[in-house]
C-alpha positions as CSV (number, residue, x, y, z in Angstrom):
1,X,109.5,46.5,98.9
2,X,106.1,45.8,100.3
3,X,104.0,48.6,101.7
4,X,102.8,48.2,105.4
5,X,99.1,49.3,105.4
6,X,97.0,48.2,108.1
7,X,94.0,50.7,107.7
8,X,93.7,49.3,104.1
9,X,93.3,45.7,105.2
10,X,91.7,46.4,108.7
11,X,88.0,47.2,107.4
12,X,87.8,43.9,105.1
13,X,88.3,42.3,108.7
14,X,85.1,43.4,110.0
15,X,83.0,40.0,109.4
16,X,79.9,39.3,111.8
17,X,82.3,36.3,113.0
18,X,85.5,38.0,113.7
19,X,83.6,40.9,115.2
20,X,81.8,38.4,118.0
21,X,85.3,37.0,118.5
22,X,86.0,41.0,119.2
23,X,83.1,41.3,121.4
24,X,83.7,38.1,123.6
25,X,87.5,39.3,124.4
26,X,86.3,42.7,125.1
27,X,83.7,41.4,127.6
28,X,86.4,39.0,129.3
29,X,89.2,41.5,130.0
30,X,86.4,43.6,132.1
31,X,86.1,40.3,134.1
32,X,89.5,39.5,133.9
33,X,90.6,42.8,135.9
34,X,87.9,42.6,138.6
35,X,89.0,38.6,139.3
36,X,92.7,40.0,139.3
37,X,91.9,43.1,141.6
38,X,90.3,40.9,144.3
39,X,92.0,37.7,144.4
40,X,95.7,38.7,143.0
41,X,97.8,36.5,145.8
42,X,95.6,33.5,144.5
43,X,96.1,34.3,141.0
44,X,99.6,34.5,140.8
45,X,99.9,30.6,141.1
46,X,98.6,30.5,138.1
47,X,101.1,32.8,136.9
48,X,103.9,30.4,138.0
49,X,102.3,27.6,136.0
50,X,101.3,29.4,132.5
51,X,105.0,30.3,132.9
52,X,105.7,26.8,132.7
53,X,103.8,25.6,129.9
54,X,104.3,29.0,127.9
55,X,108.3,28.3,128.1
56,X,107.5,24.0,127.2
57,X,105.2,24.4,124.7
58,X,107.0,27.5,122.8
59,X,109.7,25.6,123.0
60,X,108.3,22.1,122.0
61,X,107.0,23.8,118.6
62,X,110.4,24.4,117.5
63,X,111.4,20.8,118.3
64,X,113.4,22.2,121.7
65,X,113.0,19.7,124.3
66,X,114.1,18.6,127.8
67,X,112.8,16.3,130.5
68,X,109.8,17.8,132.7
69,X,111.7,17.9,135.9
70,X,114.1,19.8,134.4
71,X,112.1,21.9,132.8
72,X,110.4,23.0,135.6
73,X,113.6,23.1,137.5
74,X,114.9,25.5,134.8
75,X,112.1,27.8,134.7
76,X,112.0,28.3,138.4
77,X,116.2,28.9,138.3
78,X,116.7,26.3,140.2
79,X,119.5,24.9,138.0
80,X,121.7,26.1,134.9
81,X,120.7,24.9,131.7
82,X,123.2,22.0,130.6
83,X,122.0,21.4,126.8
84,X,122.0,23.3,123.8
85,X,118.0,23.1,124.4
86,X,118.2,23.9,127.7
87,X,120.4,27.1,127.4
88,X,117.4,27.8,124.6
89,X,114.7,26.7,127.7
90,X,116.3,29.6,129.4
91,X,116.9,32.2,127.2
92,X,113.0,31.9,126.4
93,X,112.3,32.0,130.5
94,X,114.1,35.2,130.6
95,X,112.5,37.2,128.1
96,X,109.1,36.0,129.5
97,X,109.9,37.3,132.6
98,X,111.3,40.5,131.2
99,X,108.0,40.8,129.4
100,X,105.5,39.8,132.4
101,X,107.2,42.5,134.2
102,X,108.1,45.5,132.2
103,X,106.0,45.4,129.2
104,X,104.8,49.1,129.3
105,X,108.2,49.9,129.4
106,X,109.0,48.2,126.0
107,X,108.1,49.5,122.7
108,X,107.7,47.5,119.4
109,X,110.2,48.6,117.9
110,X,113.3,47.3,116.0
111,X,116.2,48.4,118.6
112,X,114.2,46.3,121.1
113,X,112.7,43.5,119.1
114,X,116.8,42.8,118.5
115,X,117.3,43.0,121.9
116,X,114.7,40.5,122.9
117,X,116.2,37.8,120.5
118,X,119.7,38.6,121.4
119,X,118.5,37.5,125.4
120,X,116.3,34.6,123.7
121,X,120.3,33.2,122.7
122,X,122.5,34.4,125.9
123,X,122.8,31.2,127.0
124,X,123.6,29.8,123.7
125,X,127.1,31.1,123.0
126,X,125.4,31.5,119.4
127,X,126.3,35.1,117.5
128,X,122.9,34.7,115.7
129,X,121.0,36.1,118.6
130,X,120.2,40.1,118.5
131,X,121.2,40.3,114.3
132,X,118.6,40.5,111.6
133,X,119.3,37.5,109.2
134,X,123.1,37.5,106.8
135,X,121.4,35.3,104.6
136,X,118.0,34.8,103.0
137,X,115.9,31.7,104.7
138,X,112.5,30.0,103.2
139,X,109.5,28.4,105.4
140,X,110.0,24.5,103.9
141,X,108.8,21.6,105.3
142,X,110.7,17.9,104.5
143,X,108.3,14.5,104.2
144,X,109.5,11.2,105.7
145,X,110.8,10.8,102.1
146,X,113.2,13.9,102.2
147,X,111.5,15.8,99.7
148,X,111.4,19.6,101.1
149,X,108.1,21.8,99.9
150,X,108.8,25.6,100.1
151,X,105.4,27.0,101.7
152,X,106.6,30.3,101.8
153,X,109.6,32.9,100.2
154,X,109.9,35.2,103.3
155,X,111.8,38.8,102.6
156,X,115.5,38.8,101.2
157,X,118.5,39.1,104.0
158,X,119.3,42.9,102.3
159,X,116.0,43.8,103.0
160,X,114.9,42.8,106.1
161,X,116.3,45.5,108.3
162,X,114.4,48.4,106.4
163,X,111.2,46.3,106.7
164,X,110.7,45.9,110.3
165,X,111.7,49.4,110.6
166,X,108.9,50.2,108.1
167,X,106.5,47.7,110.1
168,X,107.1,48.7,113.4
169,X,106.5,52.3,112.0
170,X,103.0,51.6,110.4
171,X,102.1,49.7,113.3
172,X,102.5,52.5,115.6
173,X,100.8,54.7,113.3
174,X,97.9,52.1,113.7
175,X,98.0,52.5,117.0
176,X,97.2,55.8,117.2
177,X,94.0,55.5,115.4
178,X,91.0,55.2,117.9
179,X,88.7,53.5,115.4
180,X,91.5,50.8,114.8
181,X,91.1,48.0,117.5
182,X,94.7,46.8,118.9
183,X,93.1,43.2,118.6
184,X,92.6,43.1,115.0
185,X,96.2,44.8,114.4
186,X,98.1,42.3,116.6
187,X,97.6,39.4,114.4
188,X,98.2,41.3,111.4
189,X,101.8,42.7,112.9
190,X,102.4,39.1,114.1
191,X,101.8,37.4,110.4
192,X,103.7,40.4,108.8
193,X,106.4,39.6,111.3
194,X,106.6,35.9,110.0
195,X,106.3,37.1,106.6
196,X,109.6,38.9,107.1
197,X,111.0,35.9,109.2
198,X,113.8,38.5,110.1
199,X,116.2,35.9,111.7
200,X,118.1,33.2,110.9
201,X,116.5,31.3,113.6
202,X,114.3,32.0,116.6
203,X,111.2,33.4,114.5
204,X,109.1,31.3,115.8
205,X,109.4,31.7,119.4
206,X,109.8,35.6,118.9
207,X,106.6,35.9,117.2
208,X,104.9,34.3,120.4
209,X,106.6,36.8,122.8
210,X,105.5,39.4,120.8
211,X,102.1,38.5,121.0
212,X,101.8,38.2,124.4
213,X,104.2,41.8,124.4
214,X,101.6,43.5,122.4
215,X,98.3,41.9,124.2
216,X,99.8,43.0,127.4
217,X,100.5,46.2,126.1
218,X,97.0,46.7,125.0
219,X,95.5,45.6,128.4
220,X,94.8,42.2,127.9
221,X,97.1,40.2,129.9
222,X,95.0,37.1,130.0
223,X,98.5,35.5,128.9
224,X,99.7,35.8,132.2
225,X,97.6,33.2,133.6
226,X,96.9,30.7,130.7
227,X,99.5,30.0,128.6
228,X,98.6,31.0,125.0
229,X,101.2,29.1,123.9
230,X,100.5,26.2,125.2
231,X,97.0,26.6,123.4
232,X,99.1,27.3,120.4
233,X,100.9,23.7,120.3
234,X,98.1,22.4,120.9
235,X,96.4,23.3,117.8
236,X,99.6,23.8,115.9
237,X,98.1,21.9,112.4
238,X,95.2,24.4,112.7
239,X,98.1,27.6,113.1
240,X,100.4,26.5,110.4
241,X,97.5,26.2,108.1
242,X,96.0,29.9,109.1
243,X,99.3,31.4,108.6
244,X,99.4,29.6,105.1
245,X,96.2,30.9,104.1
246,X,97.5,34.5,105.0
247,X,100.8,34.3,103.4
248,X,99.6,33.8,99.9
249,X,100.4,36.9,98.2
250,X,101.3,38.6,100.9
251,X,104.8,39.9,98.9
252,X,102.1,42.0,96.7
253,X,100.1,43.3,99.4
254,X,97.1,41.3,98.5
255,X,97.1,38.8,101.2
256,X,93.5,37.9,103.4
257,X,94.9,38.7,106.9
258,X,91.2,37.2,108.0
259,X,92.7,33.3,108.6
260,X,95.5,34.0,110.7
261,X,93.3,36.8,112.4
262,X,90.2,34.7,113.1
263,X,93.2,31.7,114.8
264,X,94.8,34.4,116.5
265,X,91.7,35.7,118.3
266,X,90.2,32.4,119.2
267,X,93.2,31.6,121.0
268,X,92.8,34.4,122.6
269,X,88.9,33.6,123.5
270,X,89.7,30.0,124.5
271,X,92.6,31.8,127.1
272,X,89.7,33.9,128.2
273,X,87.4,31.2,128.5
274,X,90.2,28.9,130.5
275,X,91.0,31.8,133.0
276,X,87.8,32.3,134.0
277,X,86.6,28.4,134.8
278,X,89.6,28.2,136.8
279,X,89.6,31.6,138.6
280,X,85.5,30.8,139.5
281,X,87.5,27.6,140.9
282,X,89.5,29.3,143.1
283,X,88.1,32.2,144.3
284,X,84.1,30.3,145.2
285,X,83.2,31.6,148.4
286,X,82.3,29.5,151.2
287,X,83.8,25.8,149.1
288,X,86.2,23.8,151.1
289,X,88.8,22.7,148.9
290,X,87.5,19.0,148.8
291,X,84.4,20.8,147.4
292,X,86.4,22.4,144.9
293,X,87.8,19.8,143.6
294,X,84.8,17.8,143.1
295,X,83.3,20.8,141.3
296,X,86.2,21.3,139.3
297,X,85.5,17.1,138.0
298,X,82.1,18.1,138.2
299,X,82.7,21.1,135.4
300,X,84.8,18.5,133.0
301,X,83.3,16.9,130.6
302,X,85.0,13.2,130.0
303,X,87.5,12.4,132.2
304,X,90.3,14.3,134.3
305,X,93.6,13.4,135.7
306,X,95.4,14.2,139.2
307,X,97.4,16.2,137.4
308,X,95.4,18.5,135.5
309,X,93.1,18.9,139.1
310,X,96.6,20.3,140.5
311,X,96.9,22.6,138.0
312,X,93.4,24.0,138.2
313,X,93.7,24.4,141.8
314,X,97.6,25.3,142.2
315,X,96.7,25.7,146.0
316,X,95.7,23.0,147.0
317,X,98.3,20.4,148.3
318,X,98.6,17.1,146.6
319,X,97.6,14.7,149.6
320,X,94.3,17.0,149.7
321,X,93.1,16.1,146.4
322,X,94.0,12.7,146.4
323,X,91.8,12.4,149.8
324,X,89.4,13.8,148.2
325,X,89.4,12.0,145.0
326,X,89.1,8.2,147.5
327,X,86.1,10.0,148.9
328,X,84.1,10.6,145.6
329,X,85.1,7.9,144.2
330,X,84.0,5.7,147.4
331,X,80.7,7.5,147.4
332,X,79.6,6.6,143.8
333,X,80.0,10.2,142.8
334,X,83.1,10.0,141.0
335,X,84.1,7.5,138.5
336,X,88.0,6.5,138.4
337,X,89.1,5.0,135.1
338,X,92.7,3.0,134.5
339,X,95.1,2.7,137.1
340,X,98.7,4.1,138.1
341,X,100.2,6.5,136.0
342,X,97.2,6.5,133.4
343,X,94.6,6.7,136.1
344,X,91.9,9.6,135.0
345,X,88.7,10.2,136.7
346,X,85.1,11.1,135.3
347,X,82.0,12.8,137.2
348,X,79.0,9.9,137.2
349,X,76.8,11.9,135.3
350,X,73.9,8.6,135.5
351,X,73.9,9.3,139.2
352,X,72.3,12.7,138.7
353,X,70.0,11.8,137.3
């Protein structure tokens, strides 16, 4: 069986580029906490919305789909899941929320982990959900032609159970170690997690909530307010790769944990990044919310929809920014491109000048 040593790896992470990637989180979370303290009734809109695309685009990795009405309608509990996806929809809503809300109160470790996935399938009717795997599984992908490629051999059925114990137990020896920085041993938990793949299904989406489990955990709940998964689907080619690179020899303890690390973090960073732009949008002092909505088309680069203008400013009623999108764009200051449901708009960067 493998042997889970983080210390050994943890020092050949220590690159001038993963250690910037470090320093930029670090510097963040300070700002993250004093934007929280003072604004926290404005910030929790953007709580409801990361919840949103966190539970969508988790979701839409696995190939788990339903219309966005319903969707939304689902994550609010506004309606019981009718689908086999849907009752999947909801499981995952429900063990966000269980994690948003009490994740100093739960551990990494096995007994929980199991309990997690067995809520990710309550709605289900499935028995998989809460067991470790009765049968070994391989990471494959199938071409348009059929022909499946096996990327990865993950840990036999037999042996999985003693792993994560063994896992979970070096990690929170890790843990304990001041010099060891929880943001370098997340990502490596997380790819040894996948490495196992310790269930027959539902990997996937467990590896996510226990990201944003152990980032919470650690202080950095950045996650509550942009969705890391979304930022996750939207690079997925980019994570499957990373996790690749990291897998190879991982079975003999030689893997470079670096790939998946370096992803990892500048997910993170991007999250970071995101948060603050939009809380500096909602919490400006002394800007009408016309004004913020022309500075939050000012601050985009190429062009922005209705849509993604709402989300920025979750507080700001509908009829309000449209108003104040006919005004910009009346005034020559704004730039509206397409029409109807592809209509995007653009800051006239030549009248600036």
């Amino acid at each position: 069986m493998r042997n889970y040593d983080f210390e050994k790896s943890y020092k050949a992470l220590l690159s001038p580029d993963i250690v910037a990637l470090l320093a930029q989180i670090h510097e963040y979370k300070g700002e993250q906490s004093r934007f929280a303290e003072a604004k926290a009734d404005t910030l929790s809109q953007l709580v409801e919305i990361a919840k949103i695309q966190s539970t969508e685009a988790s979701n839409k990795i696995e190939g788990i789909y339903t219309s966005d009405e319903r969707l939304k309608k689902i994550v609010l509990d506004k309606t019981m899941p009718r689908t086999r996806s849907e009752k999947e929809i909801a499981g995952y809503r429900d063990v966000l929320a269980t994690i948003h809300e009490n994740y100093d109160y739960i551990p990494p470790r096995p007994p929980v982990i199991l309990q997690l996935h067995r809520d990710l399938y309550k709605y289900s009717g499935m028995s998989i959900g809460g067991s470790y795997k009765n049968s070994d599984n391989v990471i494959a992908e199938v071409d348009a032609a059929g022909h499946k490629t096996v990327h990865f051999q993950p840990v036999p059925a037999w042996e999985t159970a003693e792993a994560m114990e063994h896992l979970c137990a070096a990690f929170a020896a890790a843990l304990q170690n001041a010099e060891m920085d929880p943001l370098l041993l997340i990502p490596m938990f997380i790819l040894d997690f996948l490495c196992i793949h310790p269930f027959n299904d539902g990997n996937g989406r467990m590896s996510r909530l226990l990201t944003l489990l152990l980032l919470y955990r650690a202080g950095y709940t950045v996650g509550r307010y942009i969705s890391i998964e979304k930022l996750i689907e939207q690079s997925k080619e980019t994570y499957y790769e990373a996790l690749q690179q990291s897998s190879q020899n991982w079975h003999e303890g030689a893997n470079d944990y670096a790939p998946f690390v370096r992803y990892l973090l500048g997910i993170v960073v991007a999250a970071c990044r995101e948060f603050s732009a939009r809380a500096q949008v909602l919490i400006t002092s002394g800007y009408s919310k016309p004004e913020r909505v022309r500075e939050v088309i000012k601050e985009t680069l190429g062009r922005i929809t209705k849509a993604e203008i709402l989300q920025k400013c979750p507080d700001i009623a509908q009829v309000t920014v449209q108003r104040a999108l006919n005004e910009l764009v009346k005034s020559g200051k704004v730039i509206k491109i397409g029409g109807g449901r592809y209509t995007a708009y653009t800051w006239n960067r030549e009248a600036d000048v």
